[in-house]
N, C-alpha and C positions, 0 to 999 in steps of 0.2 A: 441461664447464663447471662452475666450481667454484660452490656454493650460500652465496647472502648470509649473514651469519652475523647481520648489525644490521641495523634497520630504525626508520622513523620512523611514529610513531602519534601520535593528537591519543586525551587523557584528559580527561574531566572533571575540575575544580578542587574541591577540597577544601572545607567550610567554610560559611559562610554564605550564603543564596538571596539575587538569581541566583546561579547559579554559572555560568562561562564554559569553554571547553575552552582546552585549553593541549598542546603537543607535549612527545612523551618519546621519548627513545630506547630501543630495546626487543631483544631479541637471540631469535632464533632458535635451535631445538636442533641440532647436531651431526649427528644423523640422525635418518631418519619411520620411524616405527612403519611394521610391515607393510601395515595399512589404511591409512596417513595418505600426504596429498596437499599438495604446498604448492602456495601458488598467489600469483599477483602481481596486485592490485589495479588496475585500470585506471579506474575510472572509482565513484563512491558518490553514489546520490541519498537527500534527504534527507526525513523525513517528521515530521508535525507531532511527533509522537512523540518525537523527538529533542531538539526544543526544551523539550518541555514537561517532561523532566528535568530541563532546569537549571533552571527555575523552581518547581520543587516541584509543579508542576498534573500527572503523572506517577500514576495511582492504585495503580502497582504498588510495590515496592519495588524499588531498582536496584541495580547493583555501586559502591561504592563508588568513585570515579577512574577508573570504566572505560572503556575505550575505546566511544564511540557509535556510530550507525547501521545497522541492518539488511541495506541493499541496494546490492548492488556487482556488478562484473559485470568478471570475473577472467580468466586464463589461466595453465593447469597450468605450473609451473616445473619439479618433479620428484613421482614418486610411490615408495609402498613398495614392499616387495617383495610384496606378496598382490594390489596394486592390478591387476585386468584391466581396465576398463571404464574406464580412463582414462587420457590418456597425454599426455608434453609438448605442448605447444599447442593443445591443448583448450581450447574457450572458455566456464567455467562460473561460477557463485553459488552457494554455500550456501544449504537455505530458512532460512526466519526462525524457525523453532521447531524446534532440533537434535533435539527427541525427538518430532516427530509425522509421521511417515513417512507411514503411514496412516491416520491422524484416527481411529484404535481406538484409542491408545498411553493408559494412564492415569498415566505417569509425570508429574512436575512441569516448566513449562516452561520449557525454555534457549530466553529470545528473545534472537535478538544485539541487542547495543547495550544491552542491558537488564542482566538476571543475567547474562550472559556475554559475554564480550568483542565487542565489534562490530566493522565490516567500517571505520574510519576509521583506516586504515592502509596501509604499502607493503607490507606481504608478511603470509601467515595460513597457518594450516596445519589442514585438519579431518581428518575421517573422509570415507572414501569414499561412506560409508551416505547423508552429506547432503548434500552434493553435485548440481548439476543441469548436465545441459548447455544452454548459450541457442541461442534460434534466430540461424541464422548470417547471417538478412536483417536484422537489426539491429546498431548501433556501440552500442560500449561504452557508451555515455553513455544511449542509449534503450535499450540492455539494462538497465541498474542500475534503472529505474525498474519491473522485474517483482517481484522479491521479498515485501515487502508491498503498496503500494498496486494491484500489480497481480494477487495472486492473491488479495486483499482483494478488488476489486471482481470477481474473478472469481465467486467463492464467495457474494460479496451477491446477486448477479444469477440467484443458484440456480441455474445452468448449470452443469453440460449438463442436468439432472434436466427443466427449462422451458425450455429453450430456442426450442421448439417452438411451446409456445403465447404466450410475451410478446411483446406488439403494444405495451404500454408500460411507460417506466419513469421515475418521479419520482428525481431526483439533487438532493441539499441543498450545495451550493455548489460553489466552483469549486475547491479542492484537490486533491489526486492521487490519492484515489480515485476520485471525480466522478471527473474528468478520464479516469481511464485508466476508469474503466464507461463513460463518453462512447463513448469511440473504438472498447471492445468494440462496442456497441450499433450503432455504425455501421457496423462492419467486418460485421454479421451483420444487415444490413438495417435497424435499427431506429431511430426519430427521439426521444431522450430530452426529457423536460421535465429543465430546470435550473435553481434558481433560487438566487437572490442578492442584496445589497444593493447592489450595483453594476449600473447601465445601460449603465456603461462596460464591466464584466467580461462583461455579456452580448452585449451589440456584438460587443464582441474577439471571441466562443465565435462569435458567429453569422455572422463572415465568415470563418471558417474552415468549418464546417457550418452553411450554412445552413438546414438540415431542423431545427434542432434549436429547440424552444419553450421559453423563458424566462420566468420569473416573478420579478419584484423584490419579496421579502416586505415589505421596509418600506412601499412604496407599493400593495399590493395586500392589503386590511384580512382576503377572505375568499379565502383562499390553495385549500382544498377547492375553493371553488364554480369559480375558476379553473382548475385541474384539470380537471375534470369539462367544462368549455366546452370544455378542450383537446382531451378526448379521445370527444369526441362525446357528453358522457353518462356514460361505461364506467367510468372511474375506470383507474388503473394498475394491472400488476401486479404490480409491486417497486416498493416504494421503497428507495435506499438511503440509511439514515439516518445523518447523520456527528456530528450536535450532542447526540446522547443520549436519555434518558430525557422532557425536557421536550418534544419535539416527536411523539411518538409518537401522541397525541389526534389530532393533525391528521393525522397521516400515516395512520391507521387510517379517516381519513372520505376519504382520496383513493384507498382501495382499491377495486377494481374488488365487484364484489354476493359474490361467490363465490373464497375460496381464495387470494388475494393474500398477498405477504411481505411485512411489514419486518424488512428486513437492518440490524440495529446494529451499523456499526462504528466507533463513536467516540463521543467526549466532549467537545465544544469547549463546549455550554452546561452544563458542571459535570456534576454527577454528582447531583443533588437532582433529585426528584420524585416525584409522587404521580396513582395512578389512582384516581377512582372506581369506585362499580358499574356505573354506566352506560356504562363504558369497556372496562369488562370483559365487559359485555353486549355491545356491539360486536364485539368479538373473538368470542364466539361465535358469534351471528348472521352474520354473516357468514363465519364458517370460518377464520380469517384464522391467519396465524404470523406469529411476534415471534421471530426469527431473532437470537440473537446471533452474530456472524463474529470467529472469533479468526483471523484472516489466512486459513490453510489448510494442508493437508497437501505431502506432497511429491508424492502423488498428483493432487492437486488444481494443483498448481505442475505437473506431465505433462501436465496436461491445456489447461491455458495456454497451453502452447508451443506445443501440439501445433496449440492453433486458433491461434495466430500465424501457425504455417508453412503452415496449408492461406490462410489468408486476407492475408499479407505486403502485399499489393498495396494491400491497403482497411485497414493495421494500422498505425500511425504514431505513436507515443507521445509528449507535447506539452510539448517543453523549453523552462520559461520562461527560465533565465538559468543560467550554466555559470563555474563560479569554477575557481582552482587550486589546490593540496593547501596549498598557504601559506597562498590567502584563507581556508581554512577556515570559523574564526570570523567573518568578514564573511559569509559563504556560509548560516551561523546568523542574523545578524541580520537579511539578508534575511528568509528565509523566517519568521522569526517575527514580521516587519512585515506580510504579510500580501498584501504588494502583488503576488506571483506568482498568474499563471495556468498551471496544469502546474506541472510539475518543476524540481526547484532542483539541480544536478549538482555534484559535484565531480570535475575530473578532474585525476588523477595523473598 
């Protein structure tokens, strides 16, 4: 079968903030490298991250017009000649950081969608090195939702290291990290607190799992003390924090007395903020860790799957709304209006 030579990709616009994506035509080489793998895009879920490039709230620097999003969920077209472990019709994604195999790597990060090209496209070609295979109880469309938000909340949730002893876990909104910690937490017996400025977004979570406890921070003044009612007393022991630095005080009084995390992965209340000592006294007293998550390794992504496929039955990842490679750009306006619960897809 003869290999596509053109393909179509959606770039980022040039020029002044927002910026919006826009399609280009893009051409593939000739032939792959010994290690290299092409592979055919089936499905890209989207994460805040995406959005918040075009609007300059981004704290990294990006590729200039570069092709966006991180997580896609593919199938090998052809491979090189060195390639063994992989072969036509294999159903895999790239991780989300090309240089950190095993979270030892001190190299600089290639995160797709970001400094290097992203997965918002019909055809791609990496190295074999990054490369994963998905588990095969999953369709394209709830596969793509693994790559960041889900070895993001993997890696928040301290698992596997705690898996053993967390009896609770505080989740800060209904996004697609929440979301995919949710459904871990349930898939491994466990009932998360979630909370939200929506009654309605809680509703919706809680007639899907009803185990799971909700807190509306706008209408509940001492968000800790609720906690603590939830969990008999104990406090949690994760939190995973998605708004940043400014909520960390509070998430550090919802910690269980001894040894609790918070998992920072994200930025949605800016990037300002300030501790006291008394905050920092906290942290001691208590033992506690201030966990930054930069997604995870490729190791950490094996280790994902791997509890997908023992637990498939209780594993279900939570598709809010599914556009086509044309809506693209509506597929963006969505999710940066905020009104999803779960996952925003694009399928190809």
């Amino acid at each position: 079968m003869p290999l596509p030579t053109e393909y179509r990709a959606y770039r980022r616009t040039h020029g002044d903030l927002p910026r919006t994506i826009e399609l280009s035509k893009e051409t593939l080489p000739t032939e792959l490298a010994a290690h290299e793998v092409l592979i055919k895009i089936l499905a890209v879920s989207l994460n805040y991250r995406d959005v918040a490039m075009l609007d300059g709230k981004y704290p990294v620097e990006v590729q200039d017009r570069g092709i966006p999003a991180s997580d896609c969920a593919a199938e090998v077209v052809a491979v090189g000649s060195g390639v063994k472990d992989f072969r036509q019709g294999d159903y895999v994604t790239p991780i989300f950081n090309l240089t950190e195999l095993t979270g030892l790597e001190d190299e600089r990060m290639q995160a797709l969608g970001g400094d290097v090209p992203g997965v918002l496209r019909e055809y791609a070609v990496f190295g074999r090195e990054v490369l994963v295979k998905l588990p095969k109880a999953l369709s394209a469309e709830e596969a793509s939702t693994l790559t960041c938000a889900g070895v993001t909340a993997w890696t928040a949730l301290n698992w596997p290291a705690s898996m053993s002893t967390t009896r609770y876990v505080l989740l800060q909104g209904t996004g697609g990290v929440s979301m995919f910690a949710l459904i871990l937490c349930h898939a491994a017996g466990i009932a998360p607190i979630i909370t939200s400025s929506s009654d309605e977004k809680l509703a919706q979570i809680q007639k899907i799992w009803p185990e799971v406890k909700g807190i509306n921070y706008k209408t509940t003044p001492d968000q800790e003390a609720e906690v603590k009612r939830l969990t008999d007393g104990k406090g949690v022991d994760v939190v995973v924090n998605n708004t940043g630095v400014g909520s960390v005080i509070t998430d550090l009084k919802s910690l269980r007395a001894r040894g609790g995390v918070v998992s920072i992965v994200g930025f949605l209340a800016g990037m300002s903020g300030q501790w006291a000592h008394s905050e920092l006294m906290t942290v001691m007293s208590k033992k506690a860790q201030i966990k930054g998550i930069g997604v995870g390794s490729k190791i950490d992504y094996a280790c994902l799957n791997a509890f997908i496929e023992e637990h498939n039955v209780r594993f279900k990842p939570l598709l809010d709304r599914t556009f086509s490679f044309e809506e693209a750009p509506q597929a963006f306006d969505y999710l940066y209006s905020g009104k999803h619960v779960g996952k925003v897809i694009i399928k190809l």
